[in-house]
Structures are given as C-alpha cells and as structure tokens.
C-alpha positions in Angstrom: 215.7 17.6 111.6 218.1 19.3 110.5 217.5 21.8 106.9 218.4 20.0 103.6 219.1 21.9 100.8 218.6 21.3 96.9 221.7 18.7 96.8 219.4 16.3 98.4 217.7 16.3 95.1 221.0 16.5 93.1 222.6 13.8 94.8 219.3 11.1 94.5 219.2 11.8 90.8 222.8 11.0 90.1 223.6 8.5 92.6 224.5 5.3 90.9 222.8 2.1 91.7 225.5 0.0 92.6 226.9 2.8 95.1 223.0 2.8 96.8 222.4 -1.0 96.5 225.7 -1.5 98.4 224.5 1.0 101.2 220.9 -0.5 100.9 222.4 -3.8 101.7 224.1 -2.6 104.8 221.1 -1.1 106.6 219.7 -3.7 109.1 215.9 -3.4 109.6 213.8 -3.4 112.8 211.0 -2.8 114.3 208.7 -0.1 114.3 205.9 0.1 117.7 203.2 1.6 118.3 202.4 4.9 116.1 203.6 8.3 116.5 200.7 10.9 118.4 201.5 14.1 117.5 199.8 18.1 119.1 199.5 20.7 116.4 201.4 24.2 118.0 201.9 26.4 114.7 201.6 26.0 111.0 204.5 23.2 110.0 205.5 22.8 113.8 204.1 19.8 115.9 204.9 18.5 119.3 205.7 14.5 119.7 203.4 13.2 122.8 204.8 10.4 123.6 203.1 8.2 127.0 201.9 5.2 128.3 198.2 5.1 126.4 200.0 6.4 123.3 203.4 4.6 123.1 206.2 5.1 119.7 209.1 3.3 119.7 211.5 1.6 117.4 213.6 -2.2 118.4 217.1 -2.0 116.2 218.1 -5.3 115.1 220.3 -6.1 117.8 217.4 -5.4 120.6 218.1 -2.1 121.8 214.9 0.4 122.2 214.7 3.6 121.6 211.4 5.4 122.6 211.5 9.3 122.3 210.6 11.4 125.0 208.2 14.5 124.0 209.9 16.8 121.5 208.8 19.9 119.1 208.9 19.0 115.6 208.7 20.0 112.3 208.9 16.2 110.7 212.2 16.1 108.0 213.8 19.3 107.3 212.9 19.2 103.3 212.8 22.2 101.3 209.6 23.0 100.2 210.8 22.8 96.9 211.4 19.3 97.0 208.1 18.8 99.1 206.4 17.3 95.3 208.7 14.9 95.0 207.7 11.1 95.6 209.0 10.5 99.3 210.5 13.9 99.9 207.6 15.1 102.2 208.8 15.7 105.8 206.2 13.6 106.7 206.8 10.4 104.1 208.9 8.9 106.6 207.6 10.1 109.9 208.9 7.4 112.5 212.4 7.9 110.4 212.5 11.5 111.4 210.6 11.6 115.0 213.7 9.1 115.9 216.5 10.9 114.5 214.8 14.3 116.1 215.1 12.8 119.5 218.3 11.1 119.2 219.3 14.9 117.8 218.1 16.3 121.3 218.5 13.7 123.8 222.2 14.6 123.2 221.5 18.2 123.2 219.8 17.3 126.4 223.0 14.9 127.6 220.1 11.8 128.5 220.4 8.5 127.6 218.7 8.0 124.3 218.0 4.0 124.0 218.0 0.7 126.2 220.2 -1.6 125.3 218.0 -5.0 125.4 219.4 -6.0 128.8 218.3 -2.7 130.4 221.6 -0.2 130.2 221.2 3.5 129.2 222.6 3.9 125.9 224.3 7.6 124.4 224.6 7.3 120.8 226.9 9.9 118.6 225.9 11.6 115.6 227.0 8.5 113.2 225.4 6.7 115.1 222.1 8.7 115.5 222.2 9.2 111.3 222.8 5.1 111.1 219.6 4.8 112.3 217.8 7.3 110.7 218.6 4.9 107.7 217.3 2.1 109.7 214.1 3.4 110.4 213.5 4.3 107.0 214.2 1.5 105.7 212.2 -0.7 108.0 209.2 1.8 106.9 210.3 0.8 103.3 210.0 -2.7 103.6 207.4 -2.9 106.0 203.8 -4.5 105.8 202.1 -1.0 105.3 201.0 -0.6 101.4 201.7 3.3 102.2 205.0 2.9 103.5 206.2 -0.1 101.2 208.2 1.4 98.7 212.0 0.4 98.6 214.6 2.8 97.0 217.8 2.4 97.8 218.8 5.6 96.3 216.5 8.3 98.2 217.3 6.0 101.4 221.0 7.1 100.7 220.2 10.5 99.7 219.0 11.4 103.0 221.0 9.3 105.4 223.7 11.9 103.1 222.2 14.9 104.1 221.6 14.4 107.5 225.4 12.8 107.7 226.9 16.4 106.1 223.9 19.0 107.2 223.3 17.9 110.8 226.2 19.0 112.7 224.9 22.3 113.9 221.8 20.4 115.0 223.5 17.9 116.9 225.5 20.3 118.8 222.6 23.0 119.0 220.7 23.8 122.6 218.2 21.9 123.9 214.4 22.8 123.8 212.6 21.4 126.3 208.8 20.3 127.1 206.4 19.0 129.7 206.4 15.1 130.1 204.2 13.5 132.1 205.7 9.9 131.4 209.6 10.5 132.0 210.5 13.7 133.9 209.8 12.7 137.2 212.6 10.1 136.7 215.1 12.1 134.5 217.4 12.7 138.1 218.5 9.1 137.9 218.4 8.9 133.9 221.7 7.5 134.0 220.3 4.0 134.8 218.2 5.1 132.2 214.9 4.2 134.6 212.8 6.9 132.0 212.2 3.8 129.6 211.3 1.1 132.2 207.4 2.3 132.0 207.4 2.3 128.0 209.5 -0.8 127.7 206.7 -2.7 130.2 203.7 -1.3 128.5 205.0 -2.7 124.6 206.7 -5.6 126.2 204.4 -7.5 124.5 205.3 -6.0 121.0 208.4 -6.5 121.0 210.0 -8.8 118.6 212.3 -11.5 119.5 215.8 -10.7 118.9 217.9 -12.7 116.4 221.7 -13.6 117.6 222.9 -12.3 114.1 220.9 -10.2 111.5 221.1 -11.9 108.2 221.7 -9.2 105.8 224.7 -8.6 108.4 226.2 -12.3 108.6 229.7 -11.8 107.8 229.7 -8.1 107.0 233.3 -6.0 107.5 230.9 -2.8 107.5 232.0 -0.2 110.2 228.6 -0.4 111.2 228.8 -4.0 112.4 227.8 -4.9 116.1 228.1 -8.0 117.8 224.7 -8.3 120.0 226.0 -8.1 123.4 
C-alpha cells in the first residue's frame, strides 16, 4: 500500500456525513473467500502465500474474481501515528489492503489481475483498483464477523481518499517479484488469464451466486456503474 500521511486523520475528522453517506451508498459489496495466509520476512513486512490448500479471494458484485497471486506486504501504509486510532491499524482491514496491494502490482507486473465471471482476463486502472479497495472494506464492514462489523462511512472515505491522491507513485512503481508455486508455471499464457483457473475450481463451491443488478446500485448515474456483462 501506498504511505498515508497525517491528512488521513484530518480528512476523517472533518468529513461531513452527508458527503460520506453519499459515497457509502455507492460502494457495492461482495464477497470475501477463504482467509488471507500470510509468512513473516522482517519486522512490519509479510509475504501473501496464496495456493490451492490456502486460497484468498474476493467476488465483486458483478461476479468478477480477483485472487492475488503471492506478494510482499506491509498490510495498509498507515502512519504509526495513526496506528491507535479505531480502524487505522494496517491490519484492521486486511483482505481490503492484500487486494488493493496486488491489483497495485499485477499492473506493475502488466498480468491480468481478476476473471471476469465468464472466464476473461481482466486489467483494472488505478480508479478502478482504489474502487475496490472501498469495496472490500466495506464488505469487511458489513460482514457477519463481530471483529470486522463496524460500518463508518467516513473512515471508508478517508482511505479510499488517500489511496485515490497518495498511490500514483505506487501504481506506476517496479515490480517485486516472488516464488509461486500455484500460478507461475502458467504466467506465459496469462493473457487468457489461465493463472486463476486452479483457484477459481478449488472455491467454486464458495462462490456466491451473482445478482443481475446490485440493489444499492439499481438506477444509480454513479461513474462507477457497470452493467454485468
């Protein structure tokens, strides 16, 4: 992730509520599979082990999956500073930031990121990418788990901010590479996007239907808006 300095905490104290309600409201949920495995390298830096016994993935609304290959990680990029503050740890929204980290590199790598939900590779840009960040998030927010449920609006606009105004030297930063077992022996023909067949069979089962419209999108004229293909 990228680094977040102390106007993350400005901005969440003096956004208004109407301003983060209205983004709230615009932020389709999904689904959130399997949990994220993670290999200790140095203090605050972790490496994402993503395979077939231990799969992490998260369905958008409109079906596409997007299932990170292995990446280095430090969680989200907050200032220490702000690490006592409720849901400011870079570790309070985990999935969130594992999913925007690889969206991040698969870029930097130039590999298909997602699946669309009837099997074509998918490249997302960074508006894109920080879109569902917010998704994520908020699908961790309103989720079943008591230690994730926790909606607020503002903080979820607070950061989808940051990353929006912060992340462009990430985005367009070098790659960093490491060993994967599951997809690099199919990266050469990534372009059909074959690296996610494996993952999607193994959680095929946990995959949630897909609507033909999300409700809290029915009739929206957000940019955001897709039509499910």
């Amino acid at each position: 992730m990228i680094r977040v300095f102390l106007l993350l905490a400005a901005l969440a104290s003096t956004l208004t509520s109407c301003a983060s309600r209205q983004f709230y409201d615009k932020i389709s949920t999904g689904k959130i599979v399997g949990n994220p495995y993670m290999k200790w390298e140095e203090p605050n830096k972790f490496e994402l082990e993503n395979n077939v016994d231990r799969l992490f993935a998260f369905q958008r609304w409109n079906g596409e999956i997007i299932c990170p290959h292995p990446i280095k990680t430090d969680g989200g990029s907050i200032p220490r500073t702000l690490w006592n503050r409720k849901g400011y740890s870079p570790w309070t929204y985990a999935p969130g930031y594992l999913i925007h980290d690889w969206l991040y590199e698969a870029n930097r790598r130039k590999v298909p990121a997602g699946v669309s939900r009837d099997g074509k590779a998918l490249y997302y840009d960074k508006e894109k990418a920080d879109w569902i960040l917010a998704e994520v998030i908020k699908t961790q927010m309103e989720g079943d788990c008591k230690a994730y449920k926790d909606p607020n609006p503002a903080r979820l606009l607070a950061i989808h901010w940051a990353v929006k105004r912060f992340g462009m030297q990430a985005w367009n930063g070098q790659p960093t590479l490491v060993e994967d077992s599951l997809f690099t022996p199919l990266l050469g023909t990534a372009v059909s996007n074959l690296p996610l067949i494996p993952a999607l069979n193994k959680i095929q089962s946990e995959i949630a239907p897909t609507p033909d419209k999300p409700d809290v999108l029915a009739g929206s004229t957000s940019p955001y808006w897709e039509s499910p293909p």
